[in-house]
N, C-alpha and C positions, 0 to 999 in steps of 0.2 A: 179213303180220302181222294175225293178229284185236283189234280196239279195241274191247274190250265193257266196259261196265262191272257190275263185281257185286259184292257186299255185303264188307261190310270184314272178319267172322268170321263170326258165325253171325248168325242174323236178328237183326236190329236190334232190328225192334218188335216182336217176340216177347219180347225180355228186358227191353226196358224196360216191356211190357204188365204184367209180374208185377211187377217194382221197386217200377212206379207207382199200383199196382192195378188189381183188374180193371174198376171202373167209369169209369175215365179214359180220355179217348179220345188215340189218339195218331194223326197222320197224317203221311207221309213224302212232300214234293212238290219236284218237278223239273221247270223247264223250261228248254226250250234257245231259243235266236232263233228258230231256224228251227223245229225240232219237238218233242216229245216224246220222251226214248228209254227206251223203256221195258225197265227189268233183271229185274224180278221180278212175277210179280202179286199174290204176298202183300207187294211193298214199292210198292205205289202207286207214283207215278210218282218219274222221276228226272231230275236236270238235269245237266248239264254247264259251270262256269262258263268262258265263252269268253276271257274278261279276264282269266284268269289269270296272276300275275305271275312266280310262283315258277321253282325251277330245270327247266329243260324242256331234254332232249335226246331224240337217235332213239332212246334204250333206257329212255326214264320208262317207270317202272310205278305209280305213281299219279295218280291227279287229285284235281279236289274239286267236290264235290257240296251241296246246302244238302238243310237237311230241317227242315221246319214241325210241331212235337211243341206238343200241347197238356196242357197241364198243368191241371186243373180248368179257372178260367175264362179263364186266361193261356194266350195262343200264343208259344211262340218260335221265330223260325229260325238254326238252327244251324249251323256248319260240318260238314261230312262227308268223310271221306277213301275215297276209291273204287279200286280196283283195276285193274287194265289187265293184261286178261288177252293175254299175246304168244305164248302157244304153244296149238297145237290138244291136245296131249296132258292141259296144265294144264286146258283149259275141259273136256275128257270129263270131267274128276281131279271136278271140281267138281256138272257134268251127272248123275253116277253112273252114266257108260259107259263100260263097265269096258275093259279093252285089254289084248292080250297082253303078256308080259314083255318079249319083244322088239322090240316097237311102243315100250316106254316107256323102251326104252334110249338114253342119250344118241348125238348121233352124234359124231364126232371132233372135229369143227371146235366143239361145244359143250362139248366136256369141258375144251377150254382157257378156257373163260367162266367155271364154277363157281370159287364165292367156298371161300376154303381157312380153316375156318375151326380158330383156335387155343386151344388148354385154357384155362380159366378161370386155373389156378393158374400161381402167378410160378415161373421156374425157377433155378437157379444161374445159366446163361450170360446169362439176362434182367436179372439182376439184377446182374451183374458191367458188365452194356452198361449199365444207368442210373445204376451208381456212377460210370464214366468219364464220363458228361453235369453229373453233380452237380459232376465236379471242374473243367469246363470254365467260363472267366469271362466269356464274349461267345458272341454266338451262330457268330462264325467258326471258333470252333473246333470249336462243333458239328456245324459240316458239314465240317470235315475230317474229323472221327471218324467219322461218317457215312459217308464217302467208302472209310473200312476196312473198315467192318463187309460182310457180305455181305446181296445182298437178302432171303434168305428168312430172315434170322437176326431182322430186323428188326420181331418179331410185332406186334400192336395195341396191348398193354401201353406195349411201348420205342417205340413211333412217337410215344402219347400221352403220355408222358414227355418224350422227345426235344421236340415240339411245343410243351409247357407250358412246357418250361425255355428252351426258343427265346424265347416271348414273352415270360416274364419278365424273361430278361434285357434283351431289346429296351426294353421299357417300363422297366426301371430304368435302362435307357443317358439316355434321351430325360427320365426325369425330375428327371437331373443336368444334362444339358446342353439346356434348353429351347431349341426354335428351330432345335432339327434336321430336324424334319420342312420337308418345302417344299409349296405348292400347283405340281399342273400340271394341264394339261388333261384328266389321265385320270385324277385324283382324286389323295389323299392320297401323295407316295412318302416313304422313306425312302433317306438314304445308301447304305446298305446293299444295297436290294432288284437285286441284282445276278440275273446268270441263275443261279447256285449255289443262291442263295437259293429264287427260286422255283421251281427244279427240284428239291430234296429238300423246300421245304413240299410241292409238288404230291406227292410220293409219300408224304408222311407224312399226307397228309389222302387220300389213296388209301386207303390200309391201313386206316385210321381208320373212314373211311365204309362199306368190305366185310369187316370185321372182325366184323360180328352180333354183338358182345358191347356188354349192354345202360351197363357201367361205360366202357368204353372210349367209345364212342359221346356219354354222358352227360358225361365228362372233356375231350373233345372239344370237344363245345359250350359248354360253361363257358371255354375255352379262346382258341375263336377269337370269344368274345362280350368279350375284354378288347383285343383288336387290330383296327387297323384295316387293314383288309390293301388294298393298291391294285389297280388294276381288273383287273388281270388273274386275282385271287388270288378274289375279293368273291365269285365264283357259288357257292365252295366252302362259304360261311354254307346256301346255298339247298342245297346237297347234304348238307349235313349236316341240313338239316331234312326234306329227301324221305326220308333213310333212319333219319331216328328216326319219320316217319308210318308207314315201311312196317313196318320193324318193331315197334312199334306195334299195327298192322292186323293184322299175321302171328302176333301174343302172345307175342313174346320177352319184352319187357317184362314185371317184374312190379307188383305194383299200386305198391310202394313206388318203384321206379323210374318208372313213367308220375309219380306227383309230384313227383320231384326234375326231371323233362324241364320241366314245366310250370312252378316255381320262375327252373330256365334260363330257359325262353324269356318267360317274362315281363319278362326287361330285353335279351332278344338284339340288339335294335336298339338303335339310337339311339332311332329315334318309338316313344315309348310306346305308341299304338294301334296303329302293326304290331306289334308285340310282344305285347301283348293278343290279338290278331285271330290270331297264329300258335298263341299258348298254346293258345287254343279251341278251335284244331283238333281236341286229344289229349281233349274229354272225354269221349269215346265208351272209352277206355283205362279209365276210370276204371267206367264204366259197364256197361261190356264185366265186368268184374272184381267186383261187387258181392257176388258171394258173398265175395270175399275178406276184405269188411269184418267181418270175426268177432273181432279181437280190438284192445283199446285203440291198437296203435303204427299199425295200419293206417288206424285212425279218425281219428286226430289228423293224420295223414301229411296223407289228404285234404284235413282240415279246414284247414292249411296252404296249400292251393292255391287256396283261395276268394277269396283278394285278387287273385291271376292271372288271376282269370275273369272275363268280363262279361258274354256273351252266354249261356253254359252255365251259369251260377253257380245258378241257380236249380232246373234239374234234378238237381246235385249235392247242394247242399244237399237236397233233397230226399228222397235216399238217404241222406244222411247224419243226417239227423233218425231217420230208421227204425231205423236201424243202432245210433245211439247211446245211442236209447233201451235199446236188447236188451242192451248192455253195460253201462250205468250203473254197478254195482256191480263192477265189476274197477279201473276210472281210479283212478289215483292223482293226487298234487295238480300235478307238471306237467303232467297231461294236459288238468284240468278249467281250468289257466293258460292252457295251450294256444289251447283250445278260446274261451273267454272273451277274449281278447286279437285272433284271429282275427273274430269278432262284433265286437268295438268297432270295429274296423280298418276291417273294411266297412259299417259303420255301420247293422247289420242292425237295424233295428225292426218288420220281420212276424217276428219268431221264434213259433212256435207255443209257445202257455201251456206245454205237455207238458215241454218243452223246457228249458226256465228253471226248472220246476216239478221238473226229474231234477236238472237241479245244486245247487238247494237240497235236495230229499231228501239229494243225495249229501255233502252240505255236513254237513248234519244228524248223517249216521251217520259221519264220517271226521273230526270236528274236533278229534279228537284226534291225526289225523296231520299235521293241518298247521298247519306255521314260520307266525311272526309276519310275516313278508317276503310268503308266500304271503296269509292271510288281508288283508294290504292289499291287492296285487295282485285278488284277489278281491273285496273293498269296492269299490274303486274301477273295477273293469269293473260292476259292477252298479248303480253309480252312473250309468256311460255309457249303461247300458241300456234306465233308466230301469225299472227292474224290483225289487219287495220283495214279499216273501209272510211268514207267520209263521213258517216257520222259519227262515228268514233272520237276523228278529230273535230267536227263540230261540237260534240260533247264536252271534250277536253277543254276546246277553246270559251266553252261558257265558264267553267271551272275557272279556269284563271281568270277571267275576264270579269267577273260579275265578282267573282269571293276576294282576288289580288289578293291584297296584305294581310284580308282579314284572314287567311286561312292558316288553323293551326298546326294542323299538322306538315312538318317540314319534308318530312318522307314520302307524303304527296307530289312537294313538288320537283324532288329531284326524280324521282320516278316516270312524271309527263315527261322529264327529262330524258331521259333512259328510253322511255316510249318512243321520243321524238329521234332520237339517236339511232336506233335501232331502225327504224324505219322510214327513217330519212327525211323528216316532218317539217319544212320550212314552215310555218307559221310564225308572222309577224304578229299574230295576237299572243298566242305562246312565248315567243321569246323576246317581246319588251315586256310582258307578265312577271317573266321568269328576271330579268334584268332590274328592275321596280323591287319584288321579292328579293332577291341577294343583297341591292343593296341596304333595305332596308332591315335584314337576320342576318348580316353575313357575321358579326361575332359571336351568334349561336348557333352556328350551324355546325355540323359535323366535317370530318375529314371526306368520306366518302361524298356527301351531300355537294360540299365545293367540288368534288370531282365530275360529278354528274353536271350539275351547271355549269360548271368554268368552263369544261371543253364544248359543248356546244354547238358556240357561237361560232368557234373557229370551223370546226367540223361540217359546220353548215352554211360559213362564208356568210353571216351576217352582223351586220355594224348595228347594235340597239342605238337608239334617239336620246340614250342616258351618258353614252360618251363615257367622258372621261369619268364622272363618280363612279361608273361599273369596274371598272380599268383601276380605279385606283382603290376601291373596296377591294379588287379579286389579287392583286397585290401585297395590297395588308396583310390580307390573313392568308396568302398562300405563303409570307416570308414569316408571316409568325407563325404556321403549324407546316412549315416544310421536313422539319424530320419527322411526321409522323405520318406523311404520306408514305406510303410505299417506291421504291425508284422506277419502278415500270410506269407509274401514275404521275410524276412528276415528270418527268421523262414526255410521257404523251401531253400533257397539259401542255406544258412548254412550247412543243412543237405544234400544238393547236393556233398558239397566237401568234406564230410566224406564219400558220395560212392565211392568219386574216392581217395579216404586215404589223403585226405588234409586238415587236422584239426586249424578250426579257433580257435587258443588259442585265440588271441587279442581282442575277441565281447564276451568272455564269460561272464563277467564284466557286460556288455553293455545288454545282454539279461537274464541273474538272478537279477536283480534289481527292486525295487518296480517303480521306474515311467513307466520302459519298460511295466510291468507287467498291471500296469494300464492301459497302451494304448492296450494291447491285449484283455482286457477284455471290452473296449468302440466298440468292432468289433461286428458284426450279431451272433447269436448263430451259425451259419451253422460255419464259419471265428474260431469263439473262440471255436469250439470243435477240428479243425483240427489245432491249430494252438496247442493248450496244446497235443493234440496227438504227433506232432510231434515234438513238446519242449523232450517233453519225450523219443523218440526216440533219439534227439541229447542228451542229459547228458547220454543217456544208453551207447549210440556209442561213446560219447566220453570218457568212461570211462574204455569202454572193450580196444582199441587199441592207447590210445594218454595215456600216462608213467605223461607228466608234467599235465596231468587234476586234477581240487582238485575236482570234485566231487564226487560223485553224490551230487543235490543239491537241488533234487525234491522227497517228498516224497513220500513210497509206496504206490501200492492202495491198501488200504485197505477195500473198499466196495466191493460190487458183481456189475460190471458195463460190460455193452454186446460190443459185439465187432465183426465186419463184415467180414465172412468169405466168398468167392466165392462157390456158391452151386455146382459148376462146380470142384471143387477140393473137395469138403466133397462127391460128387457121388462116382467123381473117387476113393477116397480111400476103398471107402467100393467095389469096383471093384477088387481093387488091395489086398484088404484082404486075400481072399481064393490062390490064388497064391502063395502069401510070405507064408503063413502058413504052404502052402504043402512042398515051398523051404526050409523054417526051421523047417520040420516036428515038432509044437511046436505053435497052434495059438495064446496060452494065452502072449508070447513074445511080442505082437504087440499092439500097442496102437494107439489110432484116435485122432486128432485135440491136440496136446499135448503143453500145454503151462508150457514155462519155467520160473522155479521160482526165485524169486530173481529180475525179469527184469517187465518192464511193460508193462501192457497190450495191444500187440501194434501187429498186421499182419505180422512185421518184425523179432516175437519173440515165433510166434504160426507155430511147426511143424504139417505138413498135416499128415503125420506116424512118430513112435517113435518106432526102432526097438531093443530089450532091450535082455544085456547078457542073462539072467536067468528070470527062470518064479517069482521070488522074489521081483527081482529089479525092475518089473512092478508094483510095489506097494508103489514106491517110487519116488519124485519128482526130477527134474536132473534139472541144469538150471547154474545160475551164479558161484556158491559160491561149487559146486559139481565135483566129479574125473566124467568124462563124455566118458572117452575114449574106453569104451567097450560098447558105444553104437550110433548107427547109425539112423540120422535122414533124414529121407525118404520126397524128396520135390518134389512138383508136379508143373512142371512147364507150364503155361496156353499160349498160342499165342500172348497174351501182353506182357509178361516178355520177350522176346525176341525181338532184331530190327527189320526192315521191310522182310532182307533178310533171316531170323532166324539163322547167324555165331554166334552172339554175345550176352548176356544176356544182359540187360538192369542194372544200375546204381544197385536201388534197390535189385536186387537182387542179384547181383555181393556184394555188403556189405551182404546180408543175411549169404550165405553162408561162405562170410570169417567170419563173426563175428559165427558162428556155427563151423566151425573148431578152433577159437581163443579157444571156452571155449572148446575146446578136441571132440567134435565128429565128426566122420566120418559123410562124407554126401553123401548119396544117391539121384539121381536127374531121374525122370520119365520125359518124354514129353508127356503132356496131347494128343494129337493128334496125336500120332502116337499110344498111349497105345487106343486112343476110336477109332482107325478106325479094330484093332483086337480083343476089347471087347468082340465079336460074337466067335472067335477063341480057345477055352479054350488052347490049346497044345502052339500057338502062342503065344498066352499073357503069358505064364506061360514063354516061351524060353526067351523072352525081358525083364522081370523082373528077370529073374535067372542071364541075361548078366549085367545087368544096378547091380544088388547086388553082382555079381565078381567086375566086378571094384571099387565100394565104397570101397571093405574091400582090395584093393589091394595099396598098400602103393603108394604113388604119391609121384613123388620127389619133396623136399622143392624149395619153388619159383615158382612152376607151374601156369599157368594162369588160373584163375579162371572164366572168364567171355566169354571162348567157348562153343559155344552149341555144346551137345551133339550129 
């Protein structure tokens, strides 16, 4: 017998050279303990793994091989399934030395070896043999019937039938009667597993395994991956995976079946990573096959397999970005679910722009074909994605604009919601949509549902054109379902509509109370720090600007407790030091991280500069209860505080600042990103900070809006 090893179809790296492009470089490395064996010399070297655990007897005809594919700056090593070539006539076959006809004729003693292989299609007598299985209620009588039928009657079809209904019934015997299994020394047995027994499984996973038919095979393995079969039966898992490699290797497989294989084998075992580590074998199948990917059912197939993958997953995707770009406009909306659902699953965040940038086009021109089920489903993978471009929200804003009231499903629209939150979406088509909608569901709406709308508005410093019915809808039913908010959620709501100056007197009651308080402190530590943070922010807030508040009602802090400032704003201030100092020829004037006293400890209370009349009154604390009006607080605003389009400040900070001019100081406002992209610039940075400190000190007239960007 000759043991060579040679490529599993056609060259390897020849097909993945075009796949990958031509300027990629791709390398295929082997080594053994002892030497090098080399198969090809357009395939670089090859290894042999000696460890191998798989099913091995005197008539394997595969092995496995690794191979180190570079992919731009990323290497990976991959599994490879190699050949084993056992007859000299097959290596000429391959060599391209050619032989006479009767050199390539079997001999006797081989012609009883070939595998008999049977028609795809089911027949009468096949199907009268698996109606008699169907009516059988244990598996004993499955091998009685068995025991009539004749052997060659018995094709791949009825073995994998006969098989499947074997273990079904087993596992519904065992799942009425638990405790019939027993341990022994040679694994798992069953009552049952009698010589009967394992003498027609052994033949029914005979047929099964030299059956060459890709469904039979695949039925197979789905089959014996729900049974535990005991030791004597167990190699027959490892044969049934040597002849789904080899066929595989040989392109029986088509590309939709190599991913239903990979699907199986990703839960075949018990251990998740063998199970993994077998999937990856097959993605050379996939690879192998790349022309195939020419229409939407073959795309999404793939794309289904990607959670199977670990160590190939990246090479596939790879093809599969290509591919799905060339199709974009055929997918319909399960496919673009499909696909979407898959990404979040594996929690893909290199997706190339192109990519995410097709499914919004495709989003764009088809949004008329898709269900309100669908566009949540879709909201919310692109929420996981953490991905928005503009027609995304042009998309969304048809959504509510064209469907408004009529739309049923409510979880749509707190989800735009959540969309718009997340990514900081001012739209005025959206949120008088979303205002219109509340009031007119707000007494069936859900608890979460009010949460995602109600905050908002505030969150995004927008006043809808519905006024007061929004205000007094979102009223009603946040004091008729207020204990079943959770207090972190009540808590933030609250605080929402004092950014937009809408002070809930009527929950004050409701949230200083010991039962309330009790239920804030049954929360996670992470829940109950943020929730007394921002209790604390609401009695400060409602105390500086709402006249009928009786607070404060929460004590000072009086310990030394730390408090999270953005490094990105303590940089910039010490950037912006030498500047102002030169501006106010006068550095000792200027103070860093300045928190005002009287209020509590809270990011909405801590100036990033504090720019002070006299070098004196830098020695003194300015805050609640102090004449503050000869001094200016200097705020550095980050690319979060701002909405997507950067017009408008964000809720938060729109209150900061008015609650900063309430106790008398002027306020100075820097934009982190236009101050770091002239950092380098000293004469620049000094001109933008001399312009930004004229206007602070230059009087604004009362009423002005306070939540334009600069």
């Amino acid at each position: 017998m000759i043991d060579m090893l040679t490529q599993v179809n056609r060259p390897l790296h020849t097909g993945l050279s075009r796949i990958l492009g031509g300027g990629e470089v791709l390398r295929v490395i082997s080594i053994n303990k002892s030497k090098p064996v080399s198969a090809n010399p357009s395939l670089a070297l090859t290894r042999k793994f000696s460890g191998y655990n798989g099913f091995r007897n005197p008539g394997a005809r595969i092995s496995e091989s690794s191979v180190f594919l570079q992919n731009g700056p990323k290497i990976s090593e991959l599994p490879l399934v190699v050949r084993k070539v056992n007859d000299i006539f097959e290596l000429y076959k391959r060599l391209g030395i050619k032989q006479t006809s009767s050199q390539l004729q079997p001999t006797e003693e081989d012609k009883d070896k070939f595998v008999l292989v049977y028609p795809k299609e089911i027949s009468s007598e096949e199907m009268e043999i698996i109606d008699g299985f169907n009516r059988c209620f244990n598996s004993s009588s499955i091998f009685r019937l068995l025991e009539t039928i004749p052997r060659q009657e018995v094709t791949p079809l009825v073995a994998a039938h006969a098989l499947r209904k074997i273990i079904d019934l087993e596992n519904s015997f065992e799942m009425r009667n638990p405790g019939f299994t027993r341990e022994t020394i040679r694994g798992t047995r069953r009552s049952q597993d009698t010589f009967l027994r394992m003498a027609f499984m052994t033949m029914l996973l005979d047929i099964v395994c030299n059956s060459r038919q890709p469904k039979v095979i695949l039925d197979g393995l789905s089959t014996v991956m729900r049974d535990q079969f005991p030791a004597d039966l167990a190699t027959y898992k490892d044969r049934l995976l040597e002849e789904l490699l080899f066929s595989v290797s040989e392109g029986v497989f088509s590309l939709l079946e190599v991913c239903q294989a990979i699907n199986i084998l990703s839960m075949f075992y018990e251990d998740r990573k063998k199970s993994l580590e077998a999937a990856d074998k097959l993605w050379f199948g996939i690879v192998d096959q790349h022309t195939e990917l020419n229409n939407p059912e073959a795309i999404v197939a793939v794309f289904g397999t990607l959670p199977s993958l670990k160590k190939s997953r990246n090479i596939v995707l790879k093809v599969l970005e290509k591919r799905a770009l060339e199709n974009w406009e055929r997918y319909d909306p399960g496919d673009i679910l499909e696909i979407l659902r898959v990404l979040v699953e594996i929690k893909y965040d290199s997706v190339g722009p192109n990519f995410l940038k097709m499914i919004s086009e495709w989003l764009a021109v088809n949004i008329h074909k898709v269900k309100e089920s669908e566009m949540l489903a879709i909201a919310y993978s692109l929420i996981q994605l953490n991905y928005v471009d503009d027609r995304i929200i042009n998309s969304l804003e048809k959504v509510v604009k064209h469907r408004g009231c009529q739309i049923n499903e409510k979880d749509l629209v707190s989800t735009i919601c959540d969309f718009c939150y997340k990514f900081r979406v001012r739209s005025p088509v959206i949120l008088e949509g979303v205002s219109e909608y509340f009031i007119h569901f707000s007494n069936s709406l859900s608890v979460p549902q009010i949460f995602s709308m109600g905050r908002l508005f505030g969150e995004l410093d927008f006043h809808p054109t519905t006024g007061f019915k929004f205000w007094r809808e979102l009223e009603y039913v946040l004091e008729e379902k207020f204990i079943q908010f959770r207090p972190v959620e009540v808590i933030q709501l609250l605080v929402s509509f004092i950014y937009i100056e809408k002070f809930p007197l009527n929950f004050t009651n409701k949230l200083f109370n010991p039962y309330f308080l009790d239920r804030l402190h049954s929360q996670s530590e992470e829940e109950i720090h943020l929730s007394r943070q921002e209790l604390k922010l609401f009695d400060a807030g409602m105390k500086l600007e709402c006249r009928g508040y009786g607070g404060p009602y929460l004590p000072k802090d009086t310990s030394y407790k730390n408090v999270n400032v953005d490094f990105r704003s303590r940089k910039m201030s010490k950037i912006l030091f030498d500047p102002l100092g030169e501006i106010l020829e006068d550095y000792s004037r200027i103070g860093g991280q300045v928190v005002l006293s009287s209020l509590p400890l809270h990011p909405a209370f801590i100036v990033d500069l504090m720019i002070y009349a006299t070098r004196s009154e830098a020695l003194l604390r300015f805050g609640f209860k102090t004449e503050n009006s000869s001094n200016i607080a200097v705020l550095i605003h980050l690319p979060e505080h701002y909405d997507r389009t950067k017009s408008n400040l964000i809720g938060s900070q729109v209150m900061k600042i008015r609650h900063l001019r309430t106790m008398g100081f002027r306020v100075m406002t820097v934009d982190y990103e236009t101050a770091n992209k002239i950092r380098g610039n000293a004469n620049q940075l000094k001109e933008y900070v001399d312009q930004r400190y004229r206007i602070a000190i230059t009087p604004s007239p009362p009423g002005g809006p306070s939540n334009q960007a600069d």
